[in-house]
C-alpha positions in Angstrom: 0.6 11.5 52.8 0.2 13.7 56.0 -2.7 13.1 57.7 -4.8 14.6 61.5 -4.9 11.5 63.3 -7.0 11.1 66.6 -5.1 8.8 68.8 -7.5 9.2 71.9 -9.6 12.2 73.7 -8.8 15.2 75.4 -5.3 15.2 73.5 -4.4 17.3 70.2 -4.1 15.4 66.7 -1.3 14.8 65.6 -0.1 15.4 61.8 1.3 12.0 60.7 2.4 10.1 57.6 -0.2 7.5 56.3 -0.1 5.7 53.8 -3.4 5.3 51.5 -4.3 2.0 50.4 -4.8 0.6 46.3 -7.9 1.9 44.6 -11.1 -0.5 44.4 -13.1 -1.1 41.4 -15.7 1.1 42.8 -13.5 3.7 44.8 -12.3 7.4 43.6 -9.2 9.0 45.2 -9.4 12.6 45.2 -6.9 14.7 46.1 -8.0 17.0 49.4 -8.0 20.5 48.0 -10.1 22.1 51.4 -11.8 20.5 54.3 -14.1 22.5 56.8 -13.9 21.7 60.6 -17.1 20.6 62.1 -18.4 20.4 65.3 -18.6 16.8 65.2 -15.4 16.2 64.9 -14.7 18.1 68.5 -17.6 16.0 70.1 -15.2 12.7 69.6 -12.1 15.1 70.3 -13.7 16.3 73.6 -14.9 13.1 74.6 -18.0 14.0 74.3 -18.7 10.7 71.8 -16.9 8.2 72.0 -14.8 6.0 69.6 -13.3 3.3 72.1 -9.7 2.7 71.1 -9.5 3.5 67.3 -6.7 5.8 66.0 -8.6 7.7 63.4 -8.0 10.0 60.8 -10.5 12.6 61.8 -12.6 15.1 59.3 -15.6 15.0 57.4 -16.5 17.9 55.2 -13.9 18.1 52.4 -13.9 19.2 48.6 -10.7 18.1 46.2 -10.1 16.8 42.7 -10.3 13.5 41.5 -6.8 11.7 40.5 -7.6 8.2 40.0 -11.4 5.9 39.8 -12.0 2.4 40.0 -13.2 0.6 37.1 -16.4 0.9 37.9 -17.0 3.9 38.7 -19.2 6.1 36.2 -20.2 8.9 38.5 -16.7 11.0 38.3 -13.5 10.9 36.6 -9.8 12.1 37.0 -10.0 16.4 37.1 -13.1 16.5 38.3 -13.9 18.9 40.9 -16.1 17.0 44.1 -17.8 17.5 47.4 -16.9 14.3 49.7 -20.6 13.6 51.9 -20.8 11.3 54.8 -24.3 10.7 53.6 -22.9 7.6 51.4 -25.9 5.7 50.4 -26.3 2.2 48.5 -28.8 3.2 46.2 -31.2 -0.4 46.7 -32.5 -0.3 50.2 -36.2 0.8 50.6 -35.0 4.4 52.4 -32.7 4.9 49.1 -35.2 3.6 46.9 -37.9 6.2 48.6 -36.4 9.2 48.0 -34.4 9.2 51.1 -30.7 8.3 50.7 -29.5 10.0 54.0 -31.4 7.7 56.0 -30.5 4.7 54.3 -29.2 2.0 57.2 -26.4 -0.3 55.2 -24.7 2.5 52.9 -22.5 0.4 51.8 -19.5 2.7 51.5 -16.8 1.0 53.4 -15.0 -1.8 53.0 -15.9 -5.1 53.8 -14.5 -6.7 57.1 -11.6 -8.9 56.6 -10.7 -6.1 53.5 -7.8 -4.2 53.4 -7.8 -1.1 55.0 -8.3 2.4 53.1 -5.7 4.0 55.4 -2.8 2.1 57.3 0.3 3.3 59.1 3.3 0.9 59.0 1.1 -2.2 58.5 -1.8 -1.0 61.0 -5.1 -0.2 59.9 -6.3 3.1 60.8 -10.2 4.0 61.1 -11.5 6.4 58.3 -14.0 9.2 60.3 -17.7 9.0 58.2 -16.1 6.5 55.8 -14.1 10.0 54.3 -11.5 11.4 56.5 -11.0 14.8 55.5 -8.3 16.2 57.3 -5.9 14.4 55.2 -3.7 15.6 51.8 -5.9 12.6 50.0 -9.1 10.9 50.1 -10.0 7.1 49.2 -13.9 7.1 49.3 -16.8 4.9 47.6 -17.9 6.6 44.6 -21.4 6.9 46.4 -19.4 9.6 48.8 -18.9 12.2 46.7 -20.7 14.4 43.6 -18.6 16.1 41.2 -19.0 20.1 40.9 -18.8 23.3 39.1 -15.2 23.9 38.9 -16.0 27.7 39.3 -16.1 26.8 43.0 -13.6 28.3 45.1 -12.9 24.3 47.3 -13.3 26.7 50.3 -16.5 27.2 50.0 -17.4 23.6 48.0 -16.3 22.0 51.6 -18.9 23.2 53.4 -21.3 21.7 51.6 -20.0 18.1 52.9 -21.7 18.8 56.0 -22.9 22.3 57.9 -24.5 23.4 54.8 -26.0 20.6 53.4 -27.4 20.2 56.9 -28.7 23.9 57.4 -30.4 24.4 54.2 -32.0 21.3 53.8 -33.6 21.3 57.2 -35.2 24.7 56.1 -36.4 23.6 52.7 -36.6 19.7 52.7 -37.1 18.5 56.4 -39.3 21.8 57.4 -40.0 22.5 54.5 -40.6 26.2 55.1 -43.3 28.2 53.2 -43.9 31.9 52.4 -44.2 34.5 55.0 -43.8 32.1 58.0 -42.0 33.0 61.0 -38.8 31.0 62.1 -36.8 31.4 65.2 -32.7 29.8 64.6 -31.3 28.6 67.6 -27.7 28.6 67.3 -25.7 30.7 64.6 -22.6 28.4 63.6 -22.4 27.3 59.8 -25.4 24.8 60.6 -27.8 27.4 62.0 -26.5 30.4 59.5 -27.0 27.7 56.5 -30.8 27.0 57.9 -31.1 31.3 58.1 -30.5 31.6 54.3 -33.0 28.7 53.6 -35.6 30.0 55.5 -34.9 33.4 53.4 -34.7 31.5 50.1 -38.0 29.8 51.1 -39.7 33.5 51.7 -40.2 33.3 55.4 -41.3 36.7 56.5 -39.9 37.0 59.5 -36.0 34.9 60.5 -34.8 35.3 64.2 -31.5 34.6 64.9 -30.1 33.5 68.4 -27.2 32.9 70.0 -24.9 33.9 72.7 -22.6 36.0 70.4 -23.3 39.8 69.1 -20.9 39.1 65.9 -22.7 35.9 65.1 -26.0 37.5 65.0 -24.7 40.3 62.9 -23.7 38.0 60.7 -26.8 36.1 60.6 -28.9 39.6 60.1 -26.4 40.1 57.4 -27.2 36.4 55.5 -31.1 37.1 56.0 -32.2 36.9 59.7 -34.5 40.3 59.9 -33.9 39.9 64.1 -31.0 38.6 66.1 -31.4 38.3 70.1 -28.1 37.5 72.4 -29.7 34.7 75.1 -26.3 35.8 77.5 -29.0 38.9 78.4 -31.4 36.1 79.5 -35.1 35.2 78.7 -34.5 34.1 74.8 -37.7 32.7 74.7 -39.8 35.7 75.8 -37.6 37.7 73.3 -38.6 35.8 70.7 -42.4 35.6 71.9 -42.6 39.3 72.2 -41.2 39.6 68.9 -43.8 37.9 67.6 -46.9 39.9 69.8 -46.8 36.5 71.5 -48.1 34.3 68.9 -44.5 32.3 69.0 -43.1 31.2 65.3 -43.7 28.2 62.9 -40.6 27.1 62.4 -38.1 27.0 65.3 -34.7 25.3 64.9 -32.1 23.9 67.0 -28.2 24.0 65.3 -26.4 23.2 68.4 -27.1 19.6 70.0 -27.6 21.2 73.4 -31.0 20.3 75.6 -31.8 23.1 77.0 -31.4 25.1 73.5 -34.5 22.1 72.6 -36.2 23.3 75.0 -36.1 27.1 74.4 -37.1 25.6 70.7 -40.3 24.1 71.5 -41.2 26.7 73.9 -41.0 29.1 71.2 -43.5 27.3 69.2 -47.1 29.2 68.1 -50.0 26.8 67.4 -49.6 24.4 64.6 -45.6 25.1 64.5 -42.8 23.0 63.9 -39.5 22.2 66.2 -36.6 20.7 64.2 -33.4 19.5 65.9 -30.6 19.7 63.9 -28.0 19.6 66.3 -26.0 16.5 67.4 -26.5 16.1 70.9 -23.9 13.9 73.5 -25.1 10.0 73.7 -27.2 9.8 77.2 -28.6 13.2 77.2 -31.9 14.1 77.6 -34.6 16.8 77.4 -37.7 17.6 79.5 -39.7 20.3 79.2 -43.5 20.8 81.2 -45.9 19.7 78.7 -47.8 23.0 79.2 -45.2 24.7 77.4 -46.5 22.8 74.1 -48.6 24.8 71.8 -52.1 22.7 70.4 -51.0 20.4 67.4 -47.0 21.2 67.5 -44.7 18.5 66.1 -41.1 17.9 67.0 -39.0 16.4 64.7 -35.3 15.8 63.9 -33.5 16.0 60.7 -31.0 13.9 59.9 -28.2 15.8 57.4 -30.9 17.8 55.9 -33.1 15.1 54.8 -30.5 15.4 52.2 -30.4 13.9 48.4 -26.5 15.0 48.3 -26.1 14.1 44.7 -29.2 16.7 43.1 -29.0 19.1 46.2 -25.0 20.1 46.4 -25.3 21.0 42.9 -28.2 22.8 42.9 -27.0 24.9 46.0 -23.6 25.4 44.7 -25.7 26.8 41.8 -27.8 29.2 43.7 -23.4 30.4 45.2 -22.8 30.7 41.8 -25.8 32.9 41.0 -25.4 35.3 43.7 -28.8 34.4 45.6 -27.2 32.0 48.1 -23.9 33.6 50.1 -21.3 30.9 51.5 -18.2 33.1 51.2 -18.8 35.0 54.7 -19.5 31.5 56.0 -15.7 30.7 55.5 -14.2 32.5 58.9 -10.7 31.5 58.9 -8.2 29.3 56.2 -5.5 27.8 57.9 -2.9 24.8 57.7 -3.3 21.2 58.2 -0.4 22.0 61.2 -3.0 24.3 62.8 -6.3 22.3 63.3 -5.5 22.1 66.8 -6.0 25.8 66.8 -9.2 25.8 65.3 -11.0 23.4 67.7 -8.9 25.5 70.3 -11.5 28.3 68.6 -14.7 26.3 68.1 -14.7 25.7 72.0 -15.5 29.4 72.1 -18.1 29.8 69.7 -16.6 32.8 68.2 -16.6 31.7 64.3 -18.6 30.4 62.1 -16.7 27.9 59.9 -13.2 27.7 60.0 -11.3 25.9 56.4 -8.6 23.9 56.1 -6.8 24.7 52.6 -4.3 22.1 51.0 -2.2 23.3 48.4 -2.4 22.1 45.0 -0.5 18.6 44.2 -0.3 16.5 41.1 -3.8 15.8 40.2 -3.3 12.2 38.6 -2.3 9.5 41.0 -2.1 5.6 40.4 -5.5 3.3 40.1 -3.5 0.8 41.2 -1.6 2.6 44.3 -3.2 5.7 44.8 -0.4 7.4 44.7 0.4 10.8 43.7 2.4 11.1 40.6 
């Protein structure tokens, strides 16, 4: 199959041949249908993380059909429409067995050392990204990685709930856990901050800010449910937001990016009694500092980890609210291209113009081997 593979940083992909390894008893192949492209992927692409010598086959937010399962697997079967998650879980630990599968610690979802690899090129093992690997024409995941769908869901769109969206909404409803009428401030307006926008709107908050450094991104967001949008290129975001507010600050302020300063503006932002959550994936070694004056009486800081997600109940249900017209993921698709041109869309992402750019596959056979994985 062809395949993006990451062969070191601060160079392009390359589109490869890989071959896909034979299907475990508790594995599903699925045939890559859509994958979106995610900031984290450019953070290993720009260096910016770092993944020591691997050659990988990059990409984590995918959506496909299923051609082949394992013989134990009970979850999906062959034709079934899913959502790959790197949120694979095993289901036993105490975090799983909590309520809290995304946190859980040994998920479980890869194969054990000394096993053979899921993805290989001429005898060498290549490194699946997240355990899924995306931005390749097939998938070979744990069953525990994926959830099967409505099949009235363009792939576009069911992509992005592998990651930025699953990530937005739940820090709104589940990590935050925003109520009625509450004010929340969005720092950041990619597909992670415009996802956290709608589910402070679905939650009822009375008043959604929106910021960022681009006037098209915040029209957007006022367009998804942000009833302000302020540009921090014209300087003093936080006293924007503060006056917007007759200087009370918000509840709920967000961070979507990963960048410090952005933190900082997050917690500054903060009325009494409100709530900082940090949803962006910062660079290992950074830091944040901030004079403790600028901290409001009893305000929390917290981060959120993939939307304190439960991936199996909550894609569903979101995909649900798509489906009934109350939750809108269609503008969030920016650009469909080709596998050839993912270069292009990092090339993109560096400027912050988009929100969510898709890679589409086009349709294959949709039964492969359980024994090869390959396509018929």
């Amino acid at each position: 199959m062809r395949a993006a593979v990451f062969r070191g940083p601060h160079r392009p992909l390359t589109i490869e041949q890989v071959e896909v390894g034979h299907l475990g008893d508790d594995e599903v192949l699925v045939a890559t249908r859509a994958s979106g492209v995610c900031h984290s992927d450019l953070h290993f692409i720009d260096g910016h993380m770092s993944a020591g010598s691997a050659v990988m086959v990059m990409g984590h937010e995918g959506a496909g059909v299923v051609q082949a399962v394992g013989g134990r697997v009970t979850a999906v079967g062959p034709g079934d429409h899913v959502v790959a998650c790197l949120s694979g879980f095993c289901g036993r630990c105490p975090q799983c067995l909590g309520g809290h599968p995304n946190l859980c610690r040994k998920p479980r979802v890869s194969r054990p050392r000394g096993a053979e690899a899921r993805l290989s090129q001429d005898g060498e093992p290549l490194v699946q990204f997240a355990n899924l690997s995306t931005f390749a024409e097939q998938m070979l995941v744990h069953e525990n990685s994926v959830v099967a769908v409505d099949p009235a869901v363009p792939f576009a769109v069911a992509a992005l709930l592998g990651c930025g969206v699953l990530t937005g909404m739940g820090a709104a409803l589940r990590t935050a856990r925003v109520r009625a009428g509450q004010t929340v401030a969005v720092f950041g307006c990619g597909g992670v901050g415009l996802a956290i926008v709608q589910g402070a709107r679905l939650a009822g908050a009375g008043r959604i800010i929106a910021v960022d450094l681009v006037d098209a991104k915040l029209e957007l967001a006022r367009r998804l449910g942000a009833t302000d949008g302020v540009n921090g290129a014209d300087g003093g975001a936080v006293e924007q937001v503060r006056g917007l507010t007759a200087g009370h600050g918000v509840d709920h302020a967000f961070e979507a990016v990963g960048i410090p300063t952005l933190m900082r503006q997050a917690i500054e932002v903060l009325g009494v009694r409100g709530t900082a959550t940090i949803c962006g994936v910062w660079s290992p070694g950074s830091t944040l500092e901030l004079p403790l004056d600028a901290i409001h009486p009893e305000c929390r800081i917290q981060t959120s980890r993939m939307g304190s997600n439960r991936f199996k109940i909550d894609i569903p249900v979101y995909l649900g609210l798509y489906l009934q017209g109350r939750l809108d993921l269609d503008e969030l698709v920016s650009a469909r291209i080709s596998l050839d041109e993912v270069n292009d869309a990092f090339t993109t992402m560096r400027t912050g113009e988009l929100a969510r750019t898709v890679i589409e596959f086009p349709a294959s056979g949709e039964h492969g081997s359980a024994e090869t994985g390959e396509v018929d």
